[in-house]
mmCIF file of the C-alpha atoms, coordinates in Angstrom:
data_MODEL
# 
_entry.id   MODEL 
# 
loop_
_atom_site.group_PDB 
_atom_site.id 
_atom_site.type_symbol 
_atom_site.label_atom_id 
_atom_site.label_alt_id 
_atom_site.label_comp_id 
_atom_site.label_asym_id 
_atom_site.label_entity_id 
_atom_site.label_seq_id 
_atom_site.pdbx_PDB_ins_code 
_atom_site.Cartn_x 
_atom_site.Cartn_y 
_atom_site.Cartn_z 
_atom_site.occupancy 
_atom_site.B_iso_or_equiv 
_atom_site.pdbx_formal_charge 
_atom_site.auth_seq_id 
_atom_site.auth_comp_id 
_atom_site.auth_asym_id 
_atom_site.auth_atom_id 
_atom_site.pdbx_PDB_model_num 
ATOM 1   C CA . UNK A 1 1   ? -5.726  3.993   -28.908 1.00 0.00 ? 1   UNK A CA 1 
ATOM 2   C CA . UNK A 1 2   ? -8.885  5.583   -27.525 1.00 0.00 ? 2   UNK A CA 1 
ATOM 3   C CA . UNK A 1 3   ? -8.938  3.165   -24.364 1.00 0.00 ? 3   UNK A CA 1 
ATOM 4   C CA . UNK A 1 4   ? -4.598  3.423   -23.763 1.00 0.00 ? 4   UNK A CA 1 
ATOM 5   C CA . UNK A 1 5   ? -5.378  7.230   -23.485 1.00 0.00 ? 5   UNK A CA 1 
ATOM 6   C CA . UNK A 1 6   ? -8.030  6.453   -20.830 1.00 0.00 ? 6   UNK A CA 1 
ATOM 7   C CA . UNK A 1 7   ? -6.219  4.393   -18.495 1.00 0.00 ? 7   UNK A CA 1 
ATOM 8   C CA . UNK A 1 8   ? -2.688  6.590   -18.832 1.00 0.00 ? 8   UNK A CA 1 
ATOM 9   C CA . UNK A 1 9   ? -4.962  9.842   -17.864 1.00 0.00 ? 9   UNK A CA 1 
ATOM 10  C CA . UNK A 1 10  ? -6.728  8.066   -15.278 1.00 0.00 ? 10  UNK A CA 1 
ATOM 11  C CA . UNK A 1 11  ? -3.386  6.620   -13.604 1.00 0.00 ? 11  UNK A CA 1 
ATOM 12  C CA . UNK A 1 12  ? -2.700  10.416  -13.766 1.00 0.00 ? 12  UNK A CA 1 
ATOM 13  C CA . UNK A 1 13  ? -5.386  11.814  -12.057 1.00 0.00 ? 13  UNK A CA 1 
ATOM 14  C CA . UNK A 1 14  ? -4.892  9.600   -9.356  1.00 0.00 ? 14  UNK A CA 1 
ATOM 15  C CA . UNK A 1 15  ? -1.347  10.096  -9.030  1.00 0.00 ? 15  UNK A CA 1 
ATOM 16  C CA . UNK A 1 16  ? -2.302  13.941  -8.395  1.00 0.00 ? 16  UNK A CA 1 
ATOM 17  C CA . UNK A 1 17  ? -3.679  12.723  -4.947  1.00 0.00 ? 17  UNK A CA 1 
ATOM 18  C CA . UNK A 1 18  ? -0.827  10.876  -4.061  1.00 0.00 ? 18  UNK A CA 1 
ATOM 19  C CA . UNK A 1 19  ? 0.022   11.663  -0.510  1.00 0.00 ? 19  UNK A CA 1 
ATOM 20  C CA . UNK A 1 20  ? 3.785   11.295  1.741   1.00 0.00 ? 20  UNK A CA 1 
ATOM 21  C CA . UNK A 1 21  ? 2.943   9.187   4.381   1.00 0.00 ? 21  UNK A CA 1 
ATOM 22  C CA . UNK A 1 22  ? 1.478   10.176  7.413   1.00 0.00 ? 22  UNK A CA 1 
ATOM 23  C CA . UNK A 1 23  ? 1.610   8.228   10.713  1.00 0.00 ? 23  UNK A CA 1 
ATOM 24  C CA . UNK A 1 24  ? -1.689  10.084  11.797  1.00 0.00 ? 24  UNK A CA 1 
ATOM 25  C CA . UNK A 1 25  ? -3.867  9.961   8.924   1.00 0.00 ? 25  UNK A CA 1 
ATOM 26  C CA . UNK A 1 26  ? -2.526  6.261   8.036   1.00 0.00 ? 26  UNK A CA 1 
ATOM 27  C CA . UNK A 1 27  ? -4.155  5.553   11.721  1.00 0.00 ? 27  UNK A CA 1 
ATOM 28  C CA . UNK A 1 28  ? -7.088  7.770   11.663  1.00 0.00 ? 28  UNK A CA 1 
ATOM 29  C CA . UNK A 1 29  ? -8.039  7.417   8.105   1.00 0.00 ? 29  UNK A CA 1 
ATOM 30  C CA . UNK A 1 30  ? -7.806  4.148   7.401   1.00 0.00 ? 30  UNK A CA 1 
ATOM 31  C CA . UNK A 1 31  ? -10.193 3.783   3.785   1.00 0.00 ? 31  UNK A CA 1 
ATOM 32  C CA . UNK A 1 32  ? -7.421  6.505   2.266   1.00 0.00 ? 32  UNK A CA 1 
ATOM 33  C CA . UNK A 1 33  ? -4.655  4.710   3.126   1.00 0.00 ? 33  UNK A CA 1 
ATOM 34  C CA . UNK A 1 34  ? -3.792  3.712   -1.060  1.00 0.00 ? 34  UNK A CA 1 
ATOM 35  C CA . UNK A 1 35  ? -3.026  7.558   -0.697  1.00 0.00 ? 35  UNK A CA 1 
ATOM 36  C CA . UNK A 1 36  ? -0.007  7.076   0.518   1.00 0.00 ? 36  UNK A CA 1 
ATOM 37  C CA . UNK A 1 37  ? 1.232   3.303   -0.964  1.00 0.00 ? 37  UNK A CA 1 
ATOM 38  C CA . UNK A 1 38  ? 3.265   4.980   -3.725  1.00 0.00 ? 38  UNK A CA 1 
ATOM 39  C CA . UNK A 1 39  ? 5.365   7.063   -1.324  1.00 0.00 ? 39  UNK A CA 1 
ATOM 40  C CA . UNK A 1 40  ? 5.836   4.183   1.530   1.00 0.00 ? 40  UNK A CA 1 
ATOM 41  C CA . UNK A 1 41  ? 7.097   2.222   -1.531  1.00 0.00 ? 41  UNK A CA 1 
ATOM 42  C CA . UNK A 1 42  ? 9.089   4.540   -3.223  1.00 0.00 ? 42  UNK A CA 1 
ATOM 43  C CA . UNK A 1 43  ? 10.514  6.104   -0.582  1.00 0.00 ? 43  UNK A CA 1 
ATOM 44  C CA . UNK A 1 44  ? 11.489  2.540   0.521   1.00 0.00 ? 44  UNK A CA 1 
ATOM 45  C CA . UNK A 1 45  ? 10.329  3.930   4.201   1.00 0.00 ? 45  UNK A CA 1 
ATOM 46  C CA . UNK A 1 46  ? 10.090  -0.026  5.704   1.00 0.00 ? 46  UNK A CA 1 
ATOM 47  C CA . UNK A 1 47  ? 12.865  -1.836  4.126   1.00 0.00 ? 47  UNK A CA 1 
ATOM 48  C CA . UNK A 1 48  ? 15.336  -3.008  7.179   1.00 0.00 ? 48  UNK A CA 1 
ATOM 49  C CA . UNK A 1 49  ? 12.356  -2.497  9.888   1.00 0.00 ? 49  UNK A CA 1 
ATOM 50  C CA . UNK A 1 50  ? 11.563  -5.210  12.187  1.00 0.00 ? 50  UNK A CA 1 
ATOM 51  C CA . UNK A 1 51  ? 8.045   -6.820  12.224  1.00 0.00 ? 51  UNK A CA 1 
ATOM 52  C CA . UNK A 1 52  ? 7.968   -5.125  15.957  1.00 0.00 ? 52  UNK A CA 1 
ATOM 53  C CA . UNK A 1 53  ? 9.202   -1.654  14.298  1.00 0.00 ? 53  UNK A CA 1 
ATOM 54  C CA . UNK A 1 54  ? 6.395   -2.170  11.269  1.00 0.00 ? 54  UNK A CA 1 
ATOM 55  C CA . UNK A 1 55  ? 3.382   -2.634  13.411  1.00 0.00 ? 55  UNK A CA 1 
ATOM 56  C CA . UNK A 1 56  ? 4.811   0.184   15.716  1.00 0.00 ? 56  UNK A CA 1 
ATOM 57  C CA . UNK A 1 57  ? 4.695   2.089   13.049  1.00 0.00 ? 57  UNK A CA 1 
ATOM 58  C CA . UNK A 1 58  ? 1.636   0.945   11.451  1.00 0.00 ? 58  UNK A CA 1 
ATOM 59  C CA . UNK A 1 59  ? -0.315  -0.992  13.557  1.00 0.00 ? 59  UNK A CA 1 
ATOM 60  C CA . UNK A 1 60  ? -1.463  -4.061  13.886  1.00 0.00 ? 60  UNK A CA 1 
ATOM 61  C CA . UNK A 1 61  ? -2.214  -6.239  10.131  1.00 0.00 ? 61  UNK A CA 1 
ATOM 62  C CA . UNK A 1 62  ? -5.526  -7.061  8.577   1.00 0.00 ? 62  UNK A CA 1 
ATOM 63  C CA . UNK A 1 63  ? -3.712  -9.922  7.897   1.00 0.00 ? 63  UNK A CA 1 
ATOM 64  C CA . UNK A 1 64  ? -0.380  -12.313 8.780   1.00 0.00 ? 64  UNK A CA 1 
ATOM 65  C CA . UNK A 1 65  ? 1.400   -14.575 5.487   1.00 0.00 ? 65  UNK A CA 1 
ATOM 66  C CA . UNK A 1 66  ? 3.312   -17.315 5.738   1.00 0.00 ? 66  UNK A CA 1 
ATOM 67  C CA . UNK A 1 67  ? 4.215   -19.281 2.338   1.00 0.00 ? 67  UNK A CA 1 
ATOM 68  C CA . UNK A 1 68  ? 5.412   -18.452 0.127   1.00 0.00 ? 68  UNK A CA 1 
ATOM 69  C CA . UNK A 1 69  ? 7.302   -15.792 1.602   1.00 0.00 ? 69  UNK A CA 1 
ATOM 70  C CA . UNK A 1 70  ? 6.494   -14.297 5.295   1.00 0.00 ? 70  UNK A CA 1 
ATOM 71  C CA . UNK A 1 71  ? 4.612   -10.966 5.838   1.00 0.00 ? 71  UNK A CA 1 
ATOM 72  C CA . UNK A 1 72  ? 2.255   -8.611  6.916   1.00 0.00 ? 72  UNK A CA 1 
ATOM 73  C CA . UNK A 1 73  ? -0.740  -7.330  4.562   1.00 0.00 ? 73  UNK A CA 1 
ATOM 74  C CA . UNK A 1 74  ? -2.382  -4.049  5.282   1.00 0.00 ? 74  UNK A CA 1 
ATOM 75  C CA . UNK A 1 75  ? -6.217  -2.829  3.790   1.00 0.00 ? 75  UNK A CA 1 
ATOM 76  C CA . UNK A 1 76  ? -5.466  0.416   1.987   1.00 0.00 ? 76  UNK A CA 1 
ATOM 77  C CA . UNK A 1 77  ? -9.206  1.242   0.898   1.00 0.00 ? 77  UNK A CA 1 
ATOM 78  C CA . UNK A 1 78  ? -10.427 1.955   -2.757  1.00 0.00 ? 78  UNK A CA 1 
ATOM 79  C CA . UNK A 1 79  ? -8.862  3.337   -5.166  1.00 0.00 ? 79  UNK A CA 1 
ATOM 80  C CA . UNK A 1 80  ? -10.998 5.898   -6.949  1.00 0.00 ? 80  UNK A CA 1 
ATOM 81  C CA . UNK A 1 81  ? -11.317 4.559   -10.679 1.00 0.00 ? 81  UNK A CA 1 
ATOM 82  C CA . UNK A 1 82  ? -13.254 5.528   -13.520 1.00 0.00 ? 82  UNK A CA 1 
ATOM 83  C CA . UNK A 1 83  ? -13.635 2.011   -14.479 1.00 0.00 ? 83  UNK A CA 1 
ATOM 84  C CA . UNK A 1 84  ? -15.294 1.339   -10.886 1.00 0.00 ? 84  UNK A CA 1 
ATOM 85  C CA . UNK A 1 85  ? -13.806 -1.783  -10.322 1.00 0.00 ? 85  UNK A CA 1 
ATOM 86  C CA . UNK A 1 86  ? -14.151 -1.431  -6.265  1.00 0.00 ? 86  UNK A CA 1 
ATOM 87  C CA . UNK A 1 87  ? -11.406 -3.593  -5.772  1.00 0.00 ? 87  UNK A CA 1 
ATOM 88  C CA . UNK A 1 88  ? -9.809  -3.022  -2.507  1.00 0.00 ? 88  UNK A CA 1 
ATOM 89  C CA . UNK A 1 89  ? -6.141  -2.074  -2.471  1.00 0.00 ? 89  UNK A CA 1 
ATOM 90  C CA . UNK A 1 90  ? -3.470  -4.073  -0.115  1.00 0.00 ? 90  UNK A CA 1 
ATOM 91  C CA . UNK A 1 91  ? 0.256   -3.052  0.966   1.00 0.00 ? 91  UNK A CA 1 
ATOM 92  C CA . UNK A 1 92  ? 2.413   -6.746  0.719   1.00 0.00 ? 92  UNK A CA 1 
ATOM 93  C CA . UNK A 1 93  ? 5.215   -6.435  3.789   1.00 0.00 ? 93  UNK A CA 1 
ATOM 94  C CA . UNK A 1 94  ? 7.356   -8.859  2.612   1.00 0.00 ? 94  UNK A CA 1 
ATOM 95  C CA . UNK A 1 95  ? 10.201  -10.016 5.379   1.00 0.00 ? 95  UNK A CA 1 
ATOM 96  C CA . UNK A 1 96  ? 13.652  -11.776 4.729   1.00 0.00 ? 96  UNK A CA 1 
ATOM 97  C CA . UNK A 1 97  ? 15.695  -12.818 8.210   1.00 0.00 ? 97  UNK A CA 1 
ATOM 98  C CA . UNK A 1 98  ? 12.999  -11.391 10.509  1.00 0.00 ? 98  UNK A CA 1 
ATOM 99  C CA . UNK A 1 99  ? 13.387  -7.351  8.416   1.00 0.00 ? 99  UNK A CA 1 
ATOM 100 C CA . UNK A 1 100 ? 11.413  -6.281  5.569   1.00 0.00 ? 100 UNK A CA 1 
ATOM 101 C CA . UNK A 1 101 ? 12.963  -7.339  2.350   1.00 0.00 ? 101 UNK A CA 1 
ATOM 102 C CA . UNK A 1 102 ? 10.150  -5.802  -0.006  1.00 0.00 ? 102 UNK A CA 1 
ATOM 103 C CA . UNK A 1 103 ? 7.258   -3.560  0.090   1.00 0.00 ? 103 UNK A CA 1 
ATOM 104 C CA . UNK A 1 104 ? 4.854   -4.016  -2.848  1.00 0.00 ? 104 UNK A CA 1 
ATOM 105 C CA . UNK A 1 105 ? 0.743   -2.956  -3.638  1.00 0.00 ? 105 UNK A CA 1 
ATOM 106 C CA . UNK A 1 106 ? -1.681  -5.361  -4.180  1.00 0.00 ? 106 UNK A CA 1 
ATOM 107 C CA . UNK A 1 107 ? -5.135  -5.526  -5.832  1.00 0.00 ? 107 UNK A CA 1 
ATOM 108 C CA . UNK A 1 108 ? -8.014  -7.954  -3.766  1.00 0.00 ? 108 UNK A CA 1 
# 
């Protein structure tokens, strides 16, 4: 019971520093980037983009994937954890007839 109410006031805290997205910072500040997953996602901000709209409006990938499913993975830093895991968080761009399909988060 002890642990459960660890990780659901963790996943809390971090939630506080959510952030909307930000073209600027997401370019400028790349290491606080998992900032703003939750709102990209939710806000379903890339769905129907092009690839060429996407990196417009993100840049470039860290990295291109082509099987199973195409897309475009983006390095969103580390999430600040009390467990201290230092795994890296990744943003999945997931395309379906050359537009994004799905937009999911990803832990390295």
């Amino acid at each position: 019971m002890f642990l459960l109410v660890v990780v659901v006031s963790s996943k809390l805290l971090i939630s506080i520093f959510d952030e909307r997205f930000d073209k600027a910072k997401w370019h400028n500040k790349p290491l606080e980037r998992y900032q703003m997953v939750h709102d990209i996602i939710e806000s379903r901000l890339l769905i129907g983009k092009t690839k060429g709209d996407i990196i417009s409006l993100l840049g470039q990938p860290n990295s291109v994937v082509s099987k199973p499913k195409r897309g475009f993975v983006y390095k969103l830093g580390t999430e600040p954890s009390f467990f201290n895991t230092e795994e890296e968080v990744k943003m999945l761009v997931i395309f379906q007839n050359e537009k994004v399909s799905k937009v999911t988060e990803a832990i390295d």
